[in-house]
C-alpha positions as CSV (number, residue, x, y, z in Angstrom):
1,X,0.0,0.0,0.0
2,X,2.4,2.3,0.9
3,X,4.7,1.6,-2.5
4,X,1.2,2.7,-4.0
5,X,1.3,5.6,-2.4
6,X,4.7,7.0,-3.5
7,X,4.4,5.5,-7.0
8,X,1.2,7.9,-7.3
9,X,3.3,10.8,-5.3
10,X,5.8,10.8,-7.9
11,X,4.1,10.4,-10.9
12,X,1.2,12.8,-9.7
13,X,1.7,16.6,-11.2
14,X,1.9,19.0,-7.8
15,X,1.0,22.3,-8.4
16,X,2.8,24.6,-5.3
17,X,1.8,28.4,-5.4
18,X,4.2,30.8,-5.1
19,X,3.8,34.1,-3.9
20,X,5.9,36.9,-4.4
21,X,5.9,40.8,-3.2
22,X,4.0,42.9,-5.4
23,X,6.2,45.3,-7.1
24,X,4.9,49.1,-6.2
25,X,5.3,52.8,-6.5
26,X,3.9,54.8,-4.3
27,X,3.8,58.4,-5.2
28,X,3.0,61.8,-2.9
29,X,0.7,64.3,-4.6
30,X,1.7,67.9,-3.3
31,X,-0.9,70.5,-4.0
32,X,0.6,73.7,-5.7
33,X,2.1,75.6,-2.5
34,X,3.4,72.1,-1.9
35,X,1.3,70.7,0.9
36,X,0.7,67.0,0.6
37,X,-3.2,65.9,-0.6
38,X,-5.6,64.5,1.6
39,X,-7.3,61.2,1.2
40,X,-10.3,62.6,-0.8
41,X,-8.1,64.7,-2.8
42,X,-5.5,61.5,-3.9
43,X,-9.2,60.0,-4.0
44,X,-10.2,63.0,-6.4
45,X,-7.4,62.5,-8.9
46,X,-7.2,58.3,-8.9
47,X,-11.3,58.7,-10.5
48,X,-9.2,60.5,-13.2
49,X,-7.1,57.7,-14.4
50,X,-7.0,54.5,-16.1
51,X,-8.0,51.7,-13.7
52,X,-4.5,50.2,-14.9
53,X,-1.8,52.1,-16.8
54,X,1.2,50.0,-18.5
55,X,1.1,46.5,-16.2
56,X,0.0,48.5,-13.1
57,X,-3.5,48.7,-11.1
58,X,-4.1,52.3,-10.4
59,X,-5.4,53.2,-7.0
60,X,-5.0,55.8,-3.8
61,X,-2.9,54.0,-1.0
62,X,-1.5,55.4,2.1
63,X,2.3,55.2,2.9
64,X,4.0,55.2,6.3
65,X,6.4,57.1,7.3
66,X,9.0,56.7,10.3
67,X,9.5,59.9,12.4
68,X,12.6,61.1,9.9
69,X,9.8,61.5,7.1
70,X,12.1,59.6,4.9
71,X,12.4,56.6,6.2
72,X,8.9,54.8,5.1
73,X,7.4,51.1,6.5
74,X,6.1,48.3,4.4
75,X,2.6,47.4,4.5
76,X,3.9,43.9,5.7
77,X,6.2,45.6,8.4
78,X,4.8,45.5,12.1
79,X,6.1,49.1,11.9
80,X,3.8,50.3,9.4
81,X,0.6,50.6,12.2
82,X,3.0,53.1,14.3
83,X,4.3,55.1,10.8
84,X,2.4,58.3,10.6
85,X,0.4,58.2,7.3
86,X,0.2,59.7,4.0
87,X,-2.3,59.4,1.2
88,X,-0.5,58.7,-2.3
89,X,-1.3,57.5,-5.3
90,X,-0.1,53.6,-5.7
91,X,0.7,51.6,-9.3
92,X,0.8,47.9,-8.0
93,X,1.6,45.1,-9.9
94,X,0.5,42.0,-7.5
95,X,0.0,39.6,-10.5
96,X,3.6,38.6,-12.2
97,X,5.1,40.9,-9.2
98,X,7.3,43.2,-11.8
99,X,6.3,46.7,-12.8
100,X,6.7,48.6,-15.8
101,X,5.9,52.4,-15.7
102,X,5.9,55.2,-18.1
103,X,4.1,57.9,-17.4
104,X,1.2,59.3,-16.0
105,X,-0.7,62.4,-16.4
106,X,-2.5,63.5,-13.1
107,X,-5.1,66.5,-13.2
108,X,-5.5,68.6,-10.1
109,X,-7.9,72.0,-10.0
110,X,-7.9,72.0,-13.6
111,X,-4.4,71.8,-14.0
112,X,-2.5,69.1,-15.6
113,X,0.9,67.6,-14.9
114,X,2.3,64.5,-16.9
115,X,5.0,62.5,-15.1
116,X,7.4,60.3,-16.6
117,X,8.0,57.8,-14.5
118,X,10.2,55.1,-16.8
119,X,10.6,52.5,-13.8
120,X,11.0,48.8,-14.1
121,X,11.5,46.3,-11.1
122,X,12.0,42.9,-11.7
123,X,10.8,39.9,-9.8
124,X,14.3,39.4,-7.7
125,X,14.7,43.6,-7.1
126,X,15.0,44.4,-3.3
127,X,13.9,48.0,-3.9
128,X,10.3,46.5,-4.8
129,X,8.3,49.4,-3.3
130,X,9.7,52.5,-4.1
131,X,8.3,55.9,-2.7
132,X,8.9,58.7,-4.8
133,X,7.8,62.6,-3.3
134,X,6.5,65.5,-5.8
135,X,7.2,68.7,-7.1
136,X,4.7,70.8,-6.1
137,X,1.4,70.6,-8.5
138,X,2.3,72.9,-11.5
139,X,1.3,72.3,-15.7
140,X,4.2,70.9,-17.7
141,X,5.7,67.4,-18.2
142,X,8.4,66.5,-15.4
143,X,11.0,63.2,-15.7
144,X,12.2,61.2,-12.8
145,X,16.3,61.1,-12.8
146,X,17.2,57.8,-11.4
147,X,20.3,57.7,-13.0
148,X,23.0,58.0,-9.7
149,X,20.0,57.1,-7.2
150,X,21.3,54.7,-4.9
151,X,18.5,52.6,-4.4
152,X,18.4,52.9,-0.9
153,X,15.1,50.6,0.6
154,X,12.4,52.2,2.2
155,X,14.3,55.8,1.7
156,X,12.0,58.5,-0.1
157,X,13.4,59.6,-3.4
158,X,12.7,62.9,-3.0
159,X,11.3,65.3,-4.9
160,X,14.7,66.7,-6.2
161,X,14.9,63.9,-8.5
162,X,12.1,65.3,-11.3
163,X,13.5,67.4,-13.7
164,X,11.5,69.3,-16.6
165,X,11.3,67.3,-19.4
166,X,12.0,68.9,-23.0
């Protein structure tokens, strides 16, 4: 009986399920004198967009944020329920767990700013959740500059890093 048993285990197709950690930026909408959206506001701009845009769901979050206001908590991290919060605007990718981003035009009062984004994380990346902060809300078309960032983990790329784009 037993002989049965591991003849049929080893023959038998096993299906295992693997999970993985979506891949995920976060990003802080700052009105135009700079002061970070409320929840109805990051609410207010989401109904704007795409439900998905590239391989990404579209749709407001809130991030966590140690007392340095850099330093940020996974949602997974028993941190994250002591991390003061702040409503953003997440593209989530919880399906393959990789994420390809462009760009994104958000409108605000009106006004519209496009964002180009260009970020890819892979499946292995450790720097899976990026948080990236704004400029404050202004018309125009702005690039992120990733090119010396040091891809420091659950450390804000500021807002320092989007340049005007020609």
């Amino acid at each position: 009986m037993l002989s049965l048993w591991l003849i049929a285990l080893l023959f038998s197709p096993i299906t295992i399920n693997q999970s993985c950690n979506p891949a995920v930026v976060d990003y802080i909408i700052r009105d135009e004198k700079g002061k970070v959206l409320s929840e109805a506001d990051v609410n207010s701009v989401a109904s704007l967009l795409p439900k998905t845009i590239d391989n990404a769901t579209v749709d407001p979050t809130l991030v966590s944020f140690a007392s340095d206001k850099v330093t940020y908590y996974w949602p997974e991290s028993v941190e994250w329920e002591n991390g003061t919060k702040v409503p953003a605007l997440g593209f989530a990718n919880a399906a393959t767990c990789t994420l390809h981003l462009t760009e994104v035009t958000l409108t605000y009062k009106n006004k519209k700013m496009r964002l180009i984004f260009n970020v890819d994380i892979a499946r292995s990346q450790q720097d899976r959740r990026p948080v990236v902060d704004s400029l404050p809300f202004q018309e125009g078309a702005f690039e992120l500059d990733l090119k010396d960032w040091e891809r420091e983990s659950h450390k804000l790329i500021p807002a320092t890093r989007w340049k005007k784009a020609n």
